[in-house]
C-alpha positions as CSV (number, residue, x, y, z in Angstrom):
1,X,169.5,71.8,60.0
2,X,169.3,68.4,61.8
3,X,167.5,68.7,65.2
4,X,169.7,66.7,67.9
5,X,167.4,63.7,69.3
6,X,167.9,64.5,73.1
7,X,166.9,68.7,72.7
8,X,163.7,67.8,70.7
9,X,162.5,65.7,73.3
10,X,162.9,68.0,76.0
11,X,161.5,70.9,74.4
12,X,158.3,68.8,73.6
13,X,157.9,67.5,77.2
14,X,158.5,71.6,77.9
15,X,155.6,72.2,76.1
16,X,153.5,69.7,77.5
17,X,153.9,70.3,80.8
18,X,153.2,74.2,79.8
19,X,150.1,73.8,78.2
20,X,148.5,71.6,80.8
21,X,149.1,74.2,83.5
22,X,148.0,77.0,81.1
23,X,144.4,75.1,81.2
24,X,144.0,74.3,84.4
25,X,142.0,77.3,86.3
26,X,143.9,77.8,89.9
27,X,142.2,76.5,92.8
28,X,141.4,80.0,94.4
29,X,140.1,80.8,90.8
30,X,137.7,78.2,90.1
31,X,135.9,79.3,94.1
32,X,135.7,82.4,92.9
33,X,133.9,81.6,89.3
34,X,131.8,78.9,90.6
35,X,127.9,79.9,91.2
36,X,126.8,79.8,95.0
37,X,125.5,76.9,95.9
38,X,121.3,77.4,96.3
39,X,120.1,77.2,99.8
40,X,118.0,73.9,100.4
41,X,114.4,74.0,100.5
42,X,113.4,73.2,104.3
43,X,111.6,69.5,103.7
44,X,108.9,68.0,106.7
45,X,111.0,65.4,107.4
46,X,107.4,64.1,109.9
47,X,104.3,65.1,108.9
48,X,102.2,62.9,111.1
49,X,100.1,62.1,107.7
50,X,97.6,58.8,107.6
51,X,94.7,57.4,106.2
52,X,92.1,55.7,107.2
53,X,88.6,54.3,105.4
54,X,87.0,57.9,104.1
55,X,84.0,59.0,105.9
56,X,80.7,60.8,104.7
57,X,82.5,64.5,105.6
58,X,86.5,63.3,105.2
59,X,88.6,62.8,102.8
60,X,90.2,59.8,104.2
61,X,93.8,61.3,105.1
62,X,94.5,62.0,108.7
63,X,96.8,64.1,110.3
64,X,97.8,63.2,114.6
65,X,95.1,60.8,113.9
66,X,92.8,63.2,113.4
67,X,90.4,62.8,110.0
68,X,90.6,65.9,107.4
69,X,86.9,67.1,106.3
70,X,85.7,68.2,103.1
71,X,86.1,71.9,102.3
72,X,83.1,73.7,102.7
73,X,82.9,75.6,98.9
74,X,82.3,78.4,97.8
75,X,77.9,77.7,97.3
76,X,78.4,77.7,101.0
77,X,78.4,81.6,101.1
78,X,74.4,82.1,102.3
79,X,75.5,80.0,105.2
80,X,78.7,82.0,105.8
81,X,76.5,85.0,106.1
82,X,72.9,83.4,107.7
83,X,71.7,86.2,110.3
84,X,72.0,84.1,112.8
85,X,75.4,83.2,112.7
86,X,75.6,86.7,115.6
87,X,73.2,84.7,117.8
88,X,74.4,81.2,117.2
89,X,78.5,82.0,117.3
90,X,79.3,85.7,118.8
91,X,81.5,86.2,116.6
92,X,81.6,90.4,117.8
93,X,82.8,88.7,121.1
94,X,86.0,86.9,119.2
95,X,86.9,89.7,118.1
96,X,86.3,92.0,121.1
97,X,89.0,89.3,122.0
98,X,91.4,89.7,119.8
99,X,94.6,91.9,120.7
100,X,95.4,93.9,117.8
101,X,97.3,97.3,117.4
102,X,95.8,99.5,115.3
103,X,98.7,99.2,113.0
104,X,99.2,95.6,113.0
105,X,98.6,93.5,109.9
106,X,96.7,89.8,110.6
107,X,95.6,86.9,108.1
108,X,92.6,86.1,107.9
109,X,93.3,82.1,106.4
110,X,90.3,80.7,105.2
111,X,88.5,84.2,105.1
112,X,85.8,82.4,103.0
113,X,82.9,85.2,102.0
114,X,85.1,87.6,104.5
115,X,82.6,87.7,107.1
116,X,85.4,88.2,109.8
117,X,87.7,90.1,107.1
118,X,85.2,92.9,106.9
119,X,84.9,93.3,111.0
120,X,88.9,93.3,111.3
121,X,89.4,96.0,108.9
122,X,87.9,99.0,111.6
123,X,90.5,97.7,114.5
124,X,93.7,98.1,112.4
125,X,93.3,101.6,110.6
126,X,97.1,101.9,110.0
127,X,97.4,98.0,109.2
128,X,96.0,96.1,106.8
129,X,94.0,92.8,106.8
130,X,95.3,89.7,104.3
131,X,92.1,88.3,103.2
132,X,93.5,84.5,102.5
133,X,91.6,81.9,100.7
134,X,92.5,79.5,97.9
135,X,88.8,79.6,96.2
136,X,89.2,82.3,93.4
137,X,84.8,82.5,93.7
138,X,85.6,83.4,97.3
139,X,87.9,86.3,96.6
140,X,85.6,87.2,93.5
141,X,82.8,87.6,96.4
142,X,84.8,89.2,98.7
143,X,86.5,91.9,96.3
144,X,82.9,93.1,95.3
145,X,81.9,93.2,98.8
146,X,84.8,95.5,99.5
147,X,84.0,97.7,96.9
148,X,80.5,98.4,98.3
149,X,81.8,98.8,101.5
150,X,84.8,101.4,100.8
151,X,87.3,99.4,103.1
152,X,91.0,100.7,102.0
153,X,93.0,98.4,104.2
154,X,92.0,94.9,103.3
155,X,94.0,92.5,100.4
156,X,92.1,89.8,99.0
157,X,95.1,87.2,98.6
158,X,95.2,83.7,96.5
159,X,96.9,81.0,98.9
160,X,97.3,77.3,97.7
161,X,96.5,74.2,100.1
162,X,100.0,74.0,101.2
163,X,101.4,77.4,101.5
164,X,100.4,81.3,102.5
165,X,102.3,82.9,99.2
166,X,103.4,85.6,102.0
167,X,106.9,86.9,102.5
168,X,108.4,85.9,106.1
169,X,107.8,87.6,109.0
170,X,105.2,89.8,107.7
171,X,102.2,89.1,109.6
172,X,101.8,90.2,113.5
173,X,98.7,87.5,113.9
174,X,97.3,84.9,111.8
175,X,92.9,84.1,112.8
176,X,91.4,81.0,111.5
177,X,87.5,80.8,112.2
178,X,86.2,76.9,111.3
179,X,88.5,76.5,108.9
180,X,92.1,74.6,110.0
181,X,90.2,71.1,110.2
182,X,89.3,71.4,106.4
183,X,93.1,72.0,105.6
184,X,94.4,68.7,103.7
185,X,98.0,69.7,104.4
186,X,98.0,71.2,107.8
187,X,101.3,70.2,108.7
188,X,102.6,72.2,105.3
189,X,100.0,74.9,106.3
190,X,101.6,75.5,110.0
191,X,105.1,75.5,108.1
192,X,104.2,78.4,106.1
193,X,102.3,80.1,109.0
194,X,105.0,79.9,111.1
195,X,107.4,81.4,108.2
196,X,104.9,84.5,107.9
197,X,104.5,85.1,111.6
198,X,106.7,87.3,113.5
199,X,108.5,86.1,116.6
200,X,106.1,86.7,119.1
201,X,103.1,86.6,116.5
202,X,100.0,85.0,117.2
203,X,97.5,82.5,115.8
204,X,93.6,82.8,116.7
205,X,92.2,79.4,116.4
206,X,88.6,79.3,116.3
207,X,87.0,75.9,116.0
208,X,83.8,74.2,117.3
209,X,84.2,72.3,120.3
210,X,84.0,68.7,119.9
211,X,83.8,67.9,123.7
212,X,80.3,69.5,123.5
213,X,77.8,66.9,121.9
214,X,75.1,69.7,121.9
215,X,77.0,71.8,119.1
216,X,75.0,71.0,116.4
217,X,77.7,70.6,113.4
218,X,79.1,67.4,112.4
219,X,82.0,65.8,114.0
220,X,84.6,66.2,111.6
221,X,83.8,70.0,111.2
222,X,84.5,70.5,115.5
223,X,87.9,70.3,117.4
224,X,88.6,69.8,120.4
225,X,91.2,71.9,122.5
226,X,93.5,68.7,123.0
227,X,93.5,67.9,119.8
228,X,94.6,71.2,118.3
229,X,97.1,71.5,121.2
230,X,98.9,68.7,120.0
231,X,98.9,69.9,116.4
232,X,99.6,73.0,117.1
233,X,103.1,72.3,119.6
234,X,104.2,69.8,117.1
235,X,104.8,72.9,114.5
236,X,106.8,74.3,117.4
237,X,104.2,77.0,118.5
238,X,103.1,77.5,122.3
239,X,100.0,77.5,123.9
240,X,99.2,80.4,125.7
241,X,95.1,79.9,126.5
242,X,91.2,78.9,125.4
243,X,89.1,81.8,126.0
244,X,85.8,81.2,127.0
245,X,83.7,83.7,125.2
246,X,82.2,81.9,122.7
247,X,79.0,79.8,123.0
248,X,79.8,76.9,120.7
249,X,83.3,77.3,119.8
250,X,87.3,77.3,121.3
251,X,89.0,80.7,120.6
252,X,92.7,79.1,121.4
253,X,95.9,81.6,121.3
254,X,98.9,80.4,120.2
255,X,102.2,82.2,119.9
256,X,105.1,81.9,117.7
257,X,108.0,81.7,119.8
């Protein structure tokens, strides 16, 4: 039978038309199927980085104008735990200062040999202590240390140089005993602090004081309280004071807000 010219062609188009809507996913349909979108990864957007010419103890990159030191490794341990370091620093009296409920859980960032880690862990019986450092020998030391000393409540934690590795809002106070000026990205560092700290939360800074020429450590290893102050507000913490218990070294509060 002979197909009449005019009929073809509009069945075709017909079919066209049909097929091109029979591909096409509605509007409403294609939300629905599409993945959600990932949630952007906060970026620094001002770090306050520099550099400058390196000296004997820095590395050459500053941060607020400030010059980063070398870390102090892990063959620093004897020194960590010299006999004197009672007589020379107090350290009973920084933590005599430290405000803790028995059930809180703190960081100890930078918790080197543990020397503080091992004093926290009798003030918060129902909390834990989060024994931070990024030098596996450290946490090598530390872990057999805790074995000999039966301590339940402490976890020996691997952080990197730019983060904590710790879920947010899961710490109630953050100490750091001489060891913020060695952090080469502090401005990452605070970041991640921040992130882990509870509102209210607070940071222990403990640092030699650099106003004091009679502290005998070199200059790069010291802070002064200015100094940290401005560091520490430009991460978006607040000052709240310096106690003066120590007899070399700041012990400044800050509070996440």
């Amino acid at each position: 039978m002979k197909r009449h010219p005019v009929l073809s062609s509009i069945l075709l188009l017909g079919f066209a038309v049909g097929l091109f809507f029979w591909t096409r996913t509605a509007p409403s349909q294609a939300s629905a199927a599409a993945p959600a979108t990932t949630p952007a990864v906060p970026v620094l957007t001002e770090t306050h980085y520099g550099t400058c010419k390196a000296s004997s103890d820095g590395i050459g990159k500053t941060y607020h104008g400030r010059e980063i030191s070398h870390v102090m490794g892990h063959p620093g341990i004897g020194w960590l735990e010299r006999t004197e370091r009672e007589k020379e620093e107090a350290p009973s009296k920084a933590i005599a200062a430290l405000k803790l409920a028995p059930n809180a859980v703190i960081a100890d960032l930078g918790a080197g040999s543990g020397y503080y880690t091992f004093r926290l862990a009798p003030l918060v019986p129902q909390g834990r202590v989060v024994a931070i450092d990024i030098q596996p020998e450290m946490l090598a030391y530390m872990k057999e240390e805790l074995r000999a000393r039966g301590l339940k409540n402490v976890e020996p934690h691997l952080g990197s140089v730019t983060e904590l590795k710790l879920p947010d809002a899961s710490l109630d106070a953050v100490l750091m005993v001489d060891a913020y000026h060695e952090f080469d990205h502090p401005a990452e560092m605070l970041s991640s602090i921040k992130a882990a700290l509870k509102k209210g939360g607070r940071i222990y800074l403990v640092e030699f004081r650099a106003e004091d020429p009679k502290v005998p450590i070199k200059l790069l290893h010291k802070m002064s309280e200015a100094q940290a102050r401005k560091e520490f507000t430009a991460a978006g913490f607040r000052f709240l004071e310096n106690r003066p218990d120590l007899p070399w070294q700041h012990l400044m509060v800050f509070e996440k807000p």
